[in-house]
C-alpha positions, 0 to 999 in steps of 0.5 A: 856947148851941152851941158854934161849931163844932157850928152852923158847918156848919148855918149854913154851908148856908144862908149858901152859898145865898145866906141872911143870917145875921141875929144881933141883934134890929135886923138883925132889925127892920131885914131885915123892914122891907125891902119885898117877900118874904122867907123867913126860916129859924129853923135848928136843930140838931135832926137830925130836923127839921132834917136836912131843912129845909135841904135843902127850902129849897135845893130850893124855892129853884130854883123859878121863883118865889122871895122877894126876900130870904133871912134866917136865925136860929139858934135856941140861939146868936142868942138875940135875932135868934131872939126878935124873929124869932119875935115877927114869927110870932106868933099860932104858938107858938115852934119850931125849925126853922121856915120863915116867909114875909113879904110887905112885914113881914108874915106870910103863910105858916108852916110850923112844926117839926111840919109838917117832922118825918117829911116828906120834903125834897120835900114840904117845898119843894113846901109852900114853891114853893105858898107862893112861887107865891101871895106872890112875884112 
């Protein structure tokens, strides 16, 4: 676990956009099971992958196409919310960060921590709007 104060700021840029911070495994369950799309943020702390997910996902977010609901997990500090997160990703291995976008509860469409490591925040995004383009309407 993180201390609070370390992960603060990484939630914080997140939740200052619009991002619901999802703490247990039922707000989890319950987030998912709303009907349309959502993009759910694993947030790490991890500074070289992460440093530049977030921005990414700020940048895709001003896309004209965008997913209904936004939802956020932290990996190291919301242990249960992080594993019932990451169970609704499966068949991919658990990594943080990573970006996962849902379609009316299920998966169609990941990117994993090894497809965000050594990208550019532009890239990332423009990985994200292609996917808001095919599942959002």
């Amino acid at each position: 676990m993180y201390p609070s104060e370390i992960v603060k700021p990484m939630k914080e840029e997140l939740t200052k956009i619009g991002f619901e911070e999802l703490m247990s495994s039922e707000s989890v369950e319950a987030a998912l099971s709303k009907p349309g799309t959502a993009l759910v943020v694993v947030n790490s702390v991890c500074g070289c992958a992460a440093a530049n997910a977030r921005p990414a996902v700020r940048i895709s977010l001003a896309h004209e196409k965008t997913p209904n609901h936004l939802f956020t997990v932290f990996a190291g500090v919301d242990r249960d919310a992080t594993d019932t997160a990451r169970a609704k990703m499966m068949p991919f291995p658990p990594s943080s960060p990573s970006l996962a976008l849902f379609k009316d509860g299920e998966l169609v469409h990941m990117i994993e921590r090894h497809h965000i490591e050594g990208r550019t925040a532009q890239l990332i995004a423009d990985n994200l709007t292609q996917a808001f383009n095919e599942f959002c309407d």
